[in-house]
C-alpha positions in Angstrom: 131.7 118.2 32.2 128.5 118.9 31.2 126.9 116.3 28.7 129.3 113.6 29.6 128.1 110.4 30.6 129.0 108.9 33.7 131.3 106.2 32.6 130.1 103.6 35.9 126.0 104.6 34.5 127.3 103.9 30.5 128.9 100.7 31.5 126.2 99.2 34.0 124.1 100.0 30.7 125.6 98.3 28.5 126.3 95.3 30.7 122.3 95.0 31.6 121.9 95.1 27.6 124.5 92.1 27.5 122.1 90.1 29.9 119.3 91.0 28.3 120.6 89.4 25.2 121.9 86.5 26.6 118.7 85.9 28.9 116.4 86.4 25.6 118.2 83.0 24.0 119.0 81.6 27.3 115.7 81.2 28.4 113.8 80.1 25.6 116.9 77.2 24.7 115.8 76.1 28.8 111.9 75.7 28.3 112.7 73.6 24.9 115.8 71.9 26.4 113.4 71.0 29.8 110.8 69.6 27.1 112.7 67.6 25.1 112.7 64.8 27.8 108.7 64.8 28.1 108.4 63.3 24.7 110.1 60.0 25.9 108.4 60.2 29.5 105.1 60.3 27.7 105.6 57.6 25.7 106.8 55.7 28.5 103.7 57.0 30.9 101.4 55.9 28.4 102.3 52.0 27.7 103.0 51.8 31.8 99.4 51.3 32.0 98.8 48.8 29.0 99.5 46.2 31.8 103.0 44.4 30.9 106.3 45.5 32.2 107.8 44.1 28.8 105.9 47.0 27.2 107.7 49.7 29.2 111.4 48.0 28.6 110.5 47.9 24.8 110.5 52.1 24.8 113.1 52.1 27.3 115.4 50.4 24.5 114.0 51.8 21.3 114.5 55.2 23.3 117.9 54.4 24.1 118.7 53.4 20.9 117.5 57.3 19.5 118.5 58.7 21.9 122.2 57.5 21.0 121.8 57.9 17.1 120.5 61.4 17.5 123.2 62.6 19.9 125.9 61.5 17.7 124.5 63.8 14.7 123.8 66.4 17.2 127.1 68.4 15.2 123.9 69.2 12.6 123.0 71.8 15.2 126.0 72.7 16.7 127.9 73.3 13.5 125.4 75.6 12.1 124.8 77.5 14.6 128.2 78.8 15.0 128.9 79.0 11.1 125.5 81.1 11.1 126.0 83.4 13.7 129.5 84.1 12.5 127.8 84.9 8.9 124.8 86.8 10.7 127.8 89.3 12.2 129.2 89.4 8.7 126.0 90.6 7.7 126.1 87.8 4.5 122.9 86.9 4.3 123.3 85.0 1.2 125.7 83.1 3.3 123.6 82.8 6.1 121.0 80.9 3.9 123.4 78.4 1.9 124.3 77.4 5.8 120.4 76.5 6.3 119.7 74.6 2.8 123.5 73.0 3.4 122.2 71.4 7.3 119.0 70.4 6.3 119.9 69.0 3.0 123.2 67.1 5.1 120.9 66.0 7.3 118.2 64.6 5.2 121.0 62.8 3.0 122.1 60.8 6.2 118.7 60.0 7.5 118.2 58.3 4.1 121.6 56.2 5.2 119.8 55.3 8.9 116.3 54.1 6.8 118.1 52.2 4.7 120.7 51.0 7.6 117.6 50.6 9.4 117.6 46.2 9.7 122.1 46.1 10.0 121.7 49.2 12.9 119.1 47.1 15.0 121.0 44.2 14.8 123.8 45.7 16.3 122.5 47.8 18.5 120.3 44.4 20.5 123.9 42.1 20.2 124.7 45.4 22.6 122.0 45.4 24.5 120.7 41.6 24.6 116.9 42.8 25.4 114.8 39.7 26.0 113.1 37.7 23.5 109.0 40.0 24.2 110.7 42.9 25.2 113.1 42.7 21.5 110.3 41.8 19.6 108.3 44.8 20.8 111.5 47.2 20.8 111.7 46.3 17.2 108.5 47.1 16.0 108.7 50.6 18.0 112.4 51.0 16.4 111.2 50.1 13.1 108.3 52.7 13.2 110.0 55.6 14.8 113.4 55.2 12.3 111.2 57.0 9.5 111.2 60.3 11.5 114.7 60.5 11.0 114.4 63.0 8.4 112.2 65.2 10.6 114.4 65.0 13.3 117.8 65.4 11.4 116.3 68.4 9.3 115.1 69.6 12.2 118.4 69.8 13.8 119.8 71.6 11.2 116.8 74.3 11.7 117.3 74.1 15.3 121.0 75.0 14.8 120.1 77.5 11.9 117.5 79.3 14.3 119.8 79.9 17.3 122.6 80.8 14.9 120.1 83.5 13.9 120.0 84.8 17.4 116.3 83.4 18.0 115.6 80.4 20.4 111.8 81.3 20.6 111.0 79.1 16.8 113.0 76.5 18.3 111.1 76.2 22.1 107.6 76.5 20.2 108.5 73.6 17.8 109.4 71.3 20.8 106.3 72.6 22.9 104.4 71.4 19.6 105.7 68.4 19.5 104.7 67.6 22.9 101.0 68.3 22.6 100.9 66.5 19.2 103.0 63.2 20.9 100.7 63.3 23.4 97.0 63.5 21.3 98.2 61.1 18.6 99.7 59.1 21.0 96.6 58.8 23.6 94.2 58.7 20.2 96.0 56.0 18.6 96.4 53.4 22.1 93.1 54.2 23.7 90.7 54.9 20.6 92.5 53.3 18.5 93.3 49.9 20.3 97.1 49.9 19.2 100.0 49.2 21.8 103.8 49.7 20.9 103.1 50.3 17.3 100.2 53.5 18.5 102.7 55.3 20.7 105.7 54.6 18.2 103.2 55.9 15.8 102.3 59.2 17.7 106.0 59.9 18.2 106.5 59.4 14.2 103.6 62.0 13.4 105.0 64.4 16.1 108.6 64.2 15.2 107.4 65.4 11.2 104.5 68.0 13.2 107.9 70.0 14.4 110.0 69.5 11.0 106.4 70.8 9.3 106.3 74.2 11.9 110.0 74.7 11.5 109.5 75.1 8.0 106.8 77.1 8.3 107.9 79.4 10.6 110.7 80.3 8.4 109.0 80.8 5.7 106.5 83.3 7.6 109.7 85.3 9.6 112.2 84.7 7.2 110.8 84.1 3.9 112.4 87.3 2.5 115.6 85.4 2.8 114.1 82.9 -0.4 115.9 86.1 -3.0 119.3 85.0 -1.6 119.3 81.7 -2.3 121.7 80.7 -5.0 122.0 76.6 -5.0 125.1 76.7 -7.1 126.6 77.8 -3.8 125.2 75.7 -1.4 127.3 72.7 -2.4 130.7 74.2 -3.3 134.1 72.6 -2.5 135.2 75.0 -0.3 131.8 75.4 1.7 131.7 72.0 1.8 135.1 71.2 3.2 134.8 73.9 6.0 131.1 72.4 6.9 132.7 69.1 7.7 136.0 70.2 9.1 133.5 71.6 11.9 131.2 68.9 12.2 133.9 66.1 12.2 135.6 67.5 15.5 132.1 67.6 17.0 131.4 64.1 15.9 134.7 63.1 17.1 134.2 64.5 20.3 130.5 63.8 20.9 131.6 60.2 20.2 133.8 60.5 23.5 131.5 62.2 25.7 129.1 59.4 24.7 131.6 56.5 25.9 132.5 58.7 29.0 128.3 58.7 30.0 128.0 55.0 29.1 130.8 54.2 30.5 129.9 55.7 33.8 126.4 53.8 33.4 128.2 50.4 32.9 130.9 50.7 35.5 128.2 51.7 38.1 126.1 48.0 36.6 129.1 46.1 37.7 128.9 46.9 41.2 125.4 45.8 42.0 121.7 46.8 41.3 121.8 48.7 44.5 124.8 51.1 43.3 123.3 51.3 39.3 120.3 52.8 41.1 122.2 55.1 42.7 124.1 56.8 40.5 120.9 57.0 38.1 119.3 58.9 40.9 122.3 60.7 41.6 123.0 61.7 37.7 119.4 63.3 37.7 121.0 66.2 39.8 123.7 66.3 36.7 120.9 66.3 33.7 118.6 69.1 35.6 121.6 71.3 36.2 122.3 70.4 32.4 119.1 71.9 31.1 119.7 75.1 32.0 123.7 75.7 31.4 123.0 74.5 27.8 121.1 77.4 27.7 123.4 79.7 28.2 126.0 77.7 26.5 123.4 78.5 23.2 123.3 81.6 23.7 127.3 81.8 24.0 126.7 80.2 20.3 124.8 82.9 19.1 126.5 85.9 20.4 129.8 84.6 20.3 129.8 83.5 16.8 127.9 87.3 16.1 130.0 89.1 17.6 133.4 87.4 16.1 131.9 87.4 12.5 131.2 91.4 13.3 134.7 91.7 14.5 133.8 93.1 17.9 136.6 92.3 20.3 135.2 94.5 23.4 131.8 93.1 22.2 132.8 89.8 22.5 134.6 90.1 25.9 132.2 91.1 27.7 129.6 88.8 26.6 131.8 86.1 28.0 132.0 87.9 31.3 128.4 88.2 31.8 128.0 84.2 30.5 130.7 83.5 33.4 128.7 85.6 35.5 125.3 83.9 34.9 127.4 80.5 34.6 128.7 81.3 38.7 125.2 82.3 39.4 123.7 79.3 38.7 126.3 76.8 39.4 125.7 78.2 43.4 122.1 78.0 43.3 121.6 74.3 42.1 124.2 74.0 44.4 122.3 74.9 47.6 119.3 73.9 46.2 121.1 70.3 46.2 122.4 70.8 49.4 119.2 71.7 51.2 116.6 69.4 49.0 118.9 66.8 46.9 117.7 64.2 49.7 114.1 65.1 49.2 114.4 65.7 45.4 116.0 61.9 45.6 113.0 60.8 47.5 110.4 61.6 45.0 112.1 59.4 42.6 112.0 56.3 44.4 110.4 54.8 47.7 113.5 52.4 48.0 114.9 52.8 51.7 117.6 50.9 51.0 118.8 53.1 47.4 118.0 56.2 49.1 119.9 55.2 52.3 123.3 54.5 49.9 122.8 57.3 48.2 123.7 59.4 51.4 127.8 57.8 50.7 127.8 59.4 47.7 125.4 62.6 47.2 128.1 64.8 47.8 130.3 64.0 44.7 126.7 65.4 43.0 126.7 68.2 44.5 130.2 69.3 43.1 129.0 69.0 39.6 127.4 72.4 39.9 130.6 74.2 40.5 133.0 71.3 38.6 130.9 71.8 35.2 130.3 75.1 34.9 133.4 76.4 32.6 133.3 73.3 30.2 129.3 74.6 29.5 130.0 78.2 28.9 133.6 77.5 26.7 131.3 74.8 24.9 128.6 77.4 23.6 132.2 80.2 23.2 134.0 77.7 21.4 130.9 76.6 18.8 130.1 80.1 18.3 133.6 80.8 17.4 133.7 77.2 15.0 136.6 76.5 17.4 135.5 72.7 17.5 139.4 71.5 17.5 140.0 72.8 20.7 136.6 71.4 21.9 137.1 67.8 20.5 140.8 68.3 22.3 140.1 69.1 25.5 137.3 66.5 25.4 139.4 64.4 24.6 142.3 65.2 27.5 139.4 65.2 29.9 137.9 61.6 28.7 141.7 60.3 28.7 141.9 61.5 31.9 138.2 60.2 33.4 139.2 56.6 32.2 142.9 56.9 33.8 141.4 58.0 37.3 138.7 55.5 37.3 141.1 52.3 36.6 143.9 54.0 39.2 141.4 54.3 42.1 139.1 52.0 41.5 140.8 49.4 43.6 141.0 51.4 46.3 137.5 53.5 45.7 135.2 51.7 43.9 132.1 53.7 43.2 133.7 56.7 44.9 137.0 56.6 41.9 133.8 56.7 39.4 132.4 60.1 40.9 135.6 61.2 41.7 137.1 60.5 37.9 133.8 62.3 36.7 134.2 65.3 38.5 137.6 65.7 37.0 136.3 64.7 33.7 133.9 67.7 33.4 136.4 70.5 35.5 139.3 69.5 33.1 137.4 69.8 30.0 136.7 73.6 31.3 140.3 74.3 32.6 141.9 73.0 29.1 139.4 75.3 27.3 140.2 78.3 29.4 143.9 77.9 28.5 142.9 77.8 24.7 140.8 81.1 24.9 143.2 82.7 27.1 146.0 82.0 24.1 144.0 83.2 21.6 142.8 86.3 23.6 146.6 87.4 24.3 147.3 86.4 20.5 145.3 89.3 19.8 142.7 87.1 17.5 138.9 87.1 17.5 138.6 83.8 16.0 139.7 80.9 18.3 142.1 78.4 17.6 140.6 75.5 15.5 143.7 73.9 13.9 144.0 75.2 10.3 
């Protein structure tokens, strides 16, 4: 009829508008996730040429150490960036900014804890570790240091959160490109100007970790400062809000805490069988953490529009988002895994000039180069599930999957050795994405928007 759409021209519209929005977060949350890294490989680039090797292990452990205490309050971002986007689809914007105040404010309250913790937390974490006597000595001045930007990275997180709950992962990739450049000129100014060694790079990480708390702040203030007439503190702390905020941020906790055994775990079991197989799987995980950067950036934007579009109660919305995110998920998952196939061995090669790693790694490259394909649900459900604040059945089939890694590992491992390690891996991460399926395929059949989370 005349003036009728074509139905196949409506829909391939509204489908390139669905990759539009996910591209506009995804890409973005890829450029900050890619730089995240950089701020450790600078400090560790820098001190590489101070002349001692003991210099280099001392980062290596104080950025181990934060690297571990941040990841387990990574639920700061997570949480709020599902509880926002869910309140952004409400349209409550008074809402939307008690879940801002409520992160930070969280957040700064337990980076008090980790100052005051500060002596108790280093103790531990070296009866761990057993660093040597120069290398602990040095470790401990750059822990000692770098512990007060707690608050800036802890509020941050909750900004970070906050901001991609919002639907906008520019702020976000600007703060962390910030906070490279100012790591990188207060680090160099303070070690080669200044004459400092451990204490000048700790230092410049300190003073760009608070540069990036200072431009999140500011950046709301200049794009969402009209947002200050909605604020109502009586709110921001109330029993209810309260109990909700940590419902969701305990399951993440919970399960961060086992995906954090699972990759230590894997680190330590691949230790016990020799330097030679340790080096190999590090090289080998490399493959995992690159293809890692960029599905976390679609999983945030399956956060953001997810949590959007079940706070808007858009059901058809909301479907076919998660069909696109599949889409893209599929997409990528094939191309790191030809790109693996075709240059993993050269990729490999620029990592290290050891014949005899590189020559071992041959055994086992092609457990890697399932990971593409094995991971790829278990990143998109993650993003669907913390948009949704369905953080039960993530901590759930987390922790099925982890249950499952450490089962494999022990069965085969006599008969395996490294290869049970990959194999109980792969498993870990495909299971975590099959378990999840099943949960959003209940709830989708149940006829509910909001997925299960165990109230």
């Amino acid at each position: 009829m005349p003036g009728t759409a074509c139905p196949f021209i409506t829909n391939r519209k509204k489908m390139h508008f669905r990759d539009k929005q996910i591209l506009h977060i995804a890409l973005p949350s890829i450029v900050s996730n890619i730089t995240v890294p950089l701020l450790g490989l600078v400090d560790v680039t820098i001190v590489g040429h101070l002349g001692a090797a003991a210099y280099i292990g001392a980062i290596a452990v104080g950025g181990l150490l934060f690297n571990i205490i941040y990841w387990i309050f990574g639920f700061l971002r997570m949480g709020t960036s599902g509880m926002t986007s869910q309140a952004l689809g409400r349209r409550d914007l008074p809402e939307v900014t008690r879940l801002l105040l409520r992160a930070v404010g969280i957040g700064l309250m337990a980076s008090v804890c980790l100052v005051a913790l500060q002596i108790p937390i280093r103790k531990l974490a070296f009866l761990l570790i057993q660093p040597g006597e120069e290398v602990g000595r040095l470790a401990s001045t750059y822990f000692h240091i770098c512990i007060w930007g707690a608050p800036a990275m802890l509020g941050l997180y909750g900004l970070t959160g906050w901001y991609i709950g919002m639907q906008n992962s520019r702020i976000p990739m600007y703060i962390a490109m910030t906070q490279n450049v100012v790591n990188i000129a207060a680090s160099l100014s303070l070690v080669v100007l200044g004459g400092m060694k451990v204490e000048g790079v700790a230092l410049g990480t300190l003073v760009a970790q608070y540069a990036g708390f200072l431009m999140g702040i500011c950046l709301w203030l200049r794009f969402y400062g009209r947002l200050r007439k909605h604020i109502r503190w009586a709110g921001v702390w109330r029993r209810e809000a309260m109990c909700r905020f940590f419902q969701v941020n305990r399951d993440i906790f919970l399960r961060t805490l086992c995906l954090v055994a699972v990759t230590l775990f894997f680190t330590s079991a691949g230790a016990s069988q020799g330097e030679v197989v340790l080096a190999v799987n590090t090289l080998l995980m490399q493959l995992f953490t690159l293809y890692s950067y960029v599905m976390d950036g679609f999983a945030y934007a399956g956060e953001a529009l997810s949590g959007r579009y079940i706070g808007a109660h858009n059901r058809q919305a909301l479907s076919d988002t998660v069909r696109r995110l599949f889409l893209w998920g599929a997409v990528m998952a094939l191309l790191f895994t030809l790109t693996y196939a075709v240059g993993g061995h050269a990729f490999l090669g620029l990592l290290t000039d050891n014949r005899e790693v590189i020559a071992a790694s041959d055994e086992y490259v092609w457990w890697a180069l399932a990971i593409p394909m094995a991971g790829m649900a278990a990143f998109i459900w993650d993003g669907v599930f913390i948009g949704a604040t369905a953080t039960r059945g993530m901590l759930l089939s987390m922790a099925v999957a982890a249950g499952l890694f450490f089962l494999l590992y022990y069965g085969f491992r006599p008969l395996w050795g490294n290869h049970a390690l990959w194999l109980a891996f792969l498993c870990y991460l495909f299971v975590r994405g099959t378990v999840q399926t099943g949960l959003a395929y209940r709830a989708w059949r149940n006829n509910v928007l909001q997925l299960p989370n165990g109230e």
